[in-house]
Every structure is written in structure tokens, then in C-alpha cells.
C-alpha positions in Angstrom: 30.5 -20.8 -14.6 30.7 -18.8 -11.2 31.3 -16.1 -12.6 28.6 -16.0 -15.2 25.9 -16.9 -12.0 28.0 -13.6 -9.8 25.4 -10.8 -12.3 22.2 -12.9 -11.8 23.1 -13.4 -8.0 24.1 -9.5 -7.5 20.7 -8.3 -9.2 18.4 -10.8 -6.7 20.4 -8.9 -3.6 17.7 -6.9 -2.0 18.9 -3.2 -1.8 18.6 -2.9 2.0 19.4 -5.3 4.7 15.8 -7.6 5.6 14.9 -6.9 8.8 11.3 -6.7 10.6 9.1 -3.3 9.7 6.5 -1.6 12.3 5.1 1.9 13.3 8.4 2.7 15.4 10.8 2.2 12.2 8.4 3.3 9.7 8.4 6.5 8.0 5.5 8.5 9.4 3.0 10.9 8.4 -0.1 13.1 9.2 -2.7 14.2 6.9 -6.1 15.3 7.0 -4.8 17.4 10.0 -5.5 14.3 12.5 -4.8 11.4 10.7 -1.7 9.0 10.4 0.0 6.7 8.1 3.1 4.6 8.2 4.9 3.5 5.1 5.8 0.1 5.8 6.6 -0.3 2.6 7.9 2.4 0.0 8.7 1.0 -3.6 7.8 2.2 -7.1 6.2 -0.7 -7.9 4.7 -1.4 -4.7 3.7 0.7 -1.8 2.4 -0.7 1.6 1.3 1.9 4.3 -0.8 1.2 7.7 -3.1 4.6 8.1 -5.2 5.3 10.9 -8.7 7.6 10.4 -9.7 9.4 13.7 -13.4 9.4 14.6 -14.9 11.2 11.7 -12.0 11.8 9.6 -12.4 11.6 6.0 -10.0 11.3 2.8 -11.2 13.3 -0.7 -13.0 11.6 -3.1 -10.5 10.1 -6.1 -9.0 7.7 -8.3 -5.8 6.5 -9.2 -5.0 6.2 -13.4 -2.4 3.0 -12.4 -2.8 2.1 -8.8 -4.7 -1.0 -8.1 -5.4 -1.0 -4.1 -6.2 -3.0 -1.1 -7.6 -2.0 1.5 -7.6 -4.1 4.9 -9.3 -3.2 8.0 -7.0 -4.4 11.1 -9.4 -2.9 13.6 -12.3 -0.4 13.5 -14.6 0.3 10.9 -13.4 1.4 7.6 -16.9 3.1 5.5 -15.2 3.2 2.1 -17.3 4.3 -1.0 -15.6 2.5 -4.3 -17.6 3.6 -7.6 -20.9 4.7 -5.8 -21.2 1.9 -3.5 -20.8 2.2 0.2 -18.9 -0.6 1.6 -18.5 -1.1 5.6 -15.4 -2.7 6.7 -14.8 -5.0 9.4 -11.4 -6.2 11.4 -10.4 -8.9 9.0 -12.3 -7.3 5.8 -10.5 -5.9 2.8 -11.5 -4.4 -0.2 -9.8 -4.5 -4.0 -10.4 -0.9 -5.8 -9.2 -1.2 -9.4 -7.4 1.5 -11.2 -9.7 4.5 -12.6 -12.3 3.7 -9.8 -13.4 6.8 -7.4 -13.2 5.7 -3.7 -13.1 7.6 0.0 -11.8 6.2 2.9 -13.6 7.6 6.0 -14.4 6.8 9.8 -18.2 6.8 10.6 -17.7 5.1 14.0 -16.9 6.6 17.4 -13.5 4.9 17.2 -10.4 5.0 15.6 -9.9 2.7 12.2 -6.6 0.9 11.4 -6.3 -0.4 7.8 -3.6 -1.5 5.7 -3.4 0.2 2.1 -1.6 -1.7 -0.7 -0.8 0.3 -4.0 0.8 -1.4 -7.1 2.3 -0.1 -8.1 2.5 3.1 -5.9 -0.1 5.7 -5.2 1.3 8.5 -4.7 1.7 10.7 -7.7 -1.1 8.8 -9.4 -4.0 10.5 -7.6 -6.6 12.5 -9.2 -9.6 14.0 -7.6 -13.2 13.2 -8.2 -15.7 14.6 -7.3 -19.1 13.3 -5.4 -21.7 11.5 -7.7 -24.9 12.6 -8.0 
């Protein structure tokens, strides 16, 4: 019977040691020329990254074809535009932007804005651009 349990048990194991994830282990990032990210998380079928939007800093307008995201504001304020509608953000605010939705993430205020981003499954290679309505 042990040994029948030894395949179930082996496919549970995680595939890296557990251990606590912040900015200083996570792999980091700059885009936008000024902006940051940190992916605290970095699987296929989920994707977890911390960014932070300088003072005026902006992402491009798009939408993701299988990505469902979540954005959480953990200080600042996060002005993100989800299918037409401006939303304002607030520490402690999140936001759910279903797949095939246009949305921009930007940084109206005179201070930096730290969110959380959660993608399932991940983002990247899922993004297509879209361009302002009108």
C-alpha cells in the first residue's frame, strides 16, 4: 500500500524548497523606462508580481485573450481604466479585469503606487494591444 501512495505523494512535492518571497529574492524588472516589478510568483498557471508606477508613469492600453487579473493597491493611487471605465484605487482596493477586457495601469498622483498583479494563468505572452476608445 506504501508504495502505491510513494507516486501520489512525489507529484504533491512542491518543485522548490517553501521559503518566504519579498523584493530582495525576487526576480526584478524595469519597464516603462522608470518603473519596477518583482515576480513573487512565476508559474504557468499562475503569476504574482508587486510593480511599482512612478509619478506619471503609464502602462499601454491592452487585453489579455486568457489572463484573468487582480489588481491590489498596497499603497498609492493606482488610476486603472478597465473597458472604458476609470477606476481610482486606494491602499487596500483591488480590482478584477476579466480576460478580453482593455485596461491601463497608470499613476495620476504625485507619488509612487505599489500594487500587486495576479495573472491566471500568467500574463505574459498573452498580451495584445488595444488601442484608446473613442
Amino acid at each position: 500500500m506504501t508504495i502505491l501512495l510513494l507516486p501520489l505523494l512525489l507529484a504533491a512535492a512542491p518543485d522548490a524548497p517553501i521559503k518566504p518571497i519579498d523584493q530582495a529574492n525576487a526576480e526584478h524588472y524595469v519597464w516603462g523606462g522608470s518603473n519596477d516589478g518583482w515576480h513573487l510568483v512565476k508559474r504557468d498557471e499562475m503569476s504574482v508580481i508587486q510593480e511599482r508606477i512612478v509619478p506619471g508613469g503609464a502602462e499601454v492600453r491592452h487585453y489579455h485573450q486568457r489572463a484573468r487579473q487582480f489588481f491590489y493597491v498596497l499603497s498609492g493611487e493606482l488610476t486603472l481604466e478597465a473597458g472604458g471605465v476609470t477606476h481610482v484605487l486606494k491602499a487596500g482596493q483591488g480590482l478584477d479585469v476579466p480576460p478580453g477586457v482593455p485596461h491601463r495601469a497608470q499613476n495620476r498622483s504625485g507619488a509612487p503606487v505599489d500594487f500587486l498583479v495576479n495573472s491566471t494563468p500568467k500574463s505574459h505572452g498573452d498580451r495584445v494591444e488595444a488601442p484608446a476608445e473613442k
